[in-house]
N, C-alpha and C positions, 0 to 999 in steps of 0.2 A: 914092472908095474910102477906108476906113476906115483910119487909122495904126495900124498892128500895136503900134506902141512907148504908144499912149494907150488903152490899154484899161479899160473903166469899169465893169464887172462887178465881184460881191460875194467873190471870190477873186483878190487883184492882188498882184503883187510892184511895188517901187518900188525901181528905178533911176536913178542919175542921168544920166548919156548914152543916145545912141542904140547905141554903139559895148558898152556892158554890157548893153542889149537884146536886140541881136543875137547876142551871144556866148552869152546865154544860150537864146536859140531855138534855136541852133545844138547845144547842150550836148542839151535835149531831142531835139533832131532827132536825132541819134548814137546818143544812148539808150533810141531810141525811145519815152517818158516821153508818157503819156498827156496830153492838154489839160485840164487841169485848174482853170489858171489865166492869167491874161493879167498882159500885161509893162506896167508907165508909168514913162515916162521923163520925168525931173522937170527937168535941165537942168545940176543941181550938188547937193551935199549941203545948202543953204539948202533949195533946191527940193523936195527928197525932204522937210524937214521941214515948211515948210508943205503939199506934197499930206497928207501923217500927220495935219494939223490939219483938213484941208479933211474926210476920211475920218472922223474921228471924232466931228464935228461934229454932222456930217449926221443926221438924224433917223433913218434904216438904215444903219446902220454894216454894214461889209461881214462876212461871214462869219470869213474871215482877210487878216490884211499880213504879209507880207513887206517886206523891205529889206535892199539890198546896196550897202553904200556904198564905195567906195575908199579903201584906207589912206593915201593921202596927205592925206589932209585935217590941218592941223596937230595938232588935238586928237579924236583919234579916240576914247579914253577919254570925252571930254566931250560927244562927239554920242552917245553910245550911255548915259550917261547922264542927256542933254536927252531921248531918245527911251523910257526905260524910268520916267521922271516923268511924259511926257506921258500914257501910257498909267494909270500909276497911278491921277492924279488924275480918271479917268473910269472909275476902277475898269472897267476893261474884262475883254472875257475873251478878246483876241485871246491867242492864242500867239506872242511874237514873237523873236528874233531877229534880231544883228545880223552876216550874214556880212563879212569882209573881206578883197577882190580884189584883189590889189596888181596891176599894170599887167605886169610880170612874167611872173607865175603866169597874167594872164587870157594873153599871146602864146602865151605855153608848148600853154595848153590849145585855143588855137583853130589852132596850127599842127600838133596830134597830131590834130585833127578833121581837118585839110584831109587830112592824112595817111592814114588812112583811109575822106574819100571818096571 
């Protein structure tokens, strides 16, 4: 059976736990949010930026990335400026974006979900 959280398709958001994959399955699942795109869960914020390296490497680069990293990472300014160089120097034409989840914000939003299922 296929890991829901490693999805390899040309539309991927990257995550770094299992635990922001699910939350966000869960967010579509609520919102009824069409499948559009599949979730990979990278391990930690290292993680998320090597799979971004592995992604754009590749000889078919995917359609779009996503990435949703945690604000606690010490230097959150400086991954989302590692991440918007990596993409330059490949002159890409992903659209990207770097949301951030504080641990917080994500309880909040997955206890208003329980709440309403």
């Amino acid at each position: 059976m296929p890991d829901i959280c490693k999805y390899e398709g040309n539309q991927v958001l990257l995550v770094e736990g299992k635990s922001d994959c699910h939350s966000i399955l869960a967010l579509c699942k609520f919102f009824n949010l069409p499948q559009t795109f599949g979730i990979y869960q990278c391990g930690n914020d290292i993680g998320v930026l090597k799979r971004l390296n592995a992604l754009i490497i590749q000889p078919a680069t995917p359609i779009s990335v996503g990435i949703v990293m945690d604000a606690d990472a010490p230097d959150v300014a400086g991954r989302w400026i590692q991440i918007r160089e990596k993409l330059k120097i490949i002159n890409t034409h992903f659209q990207n974006h770097l949301i951030h989840m504080e641990q917080s914000l994500q309880d909040q939003m997955i206890s208003q979900i329980l709440a309403y299922g």
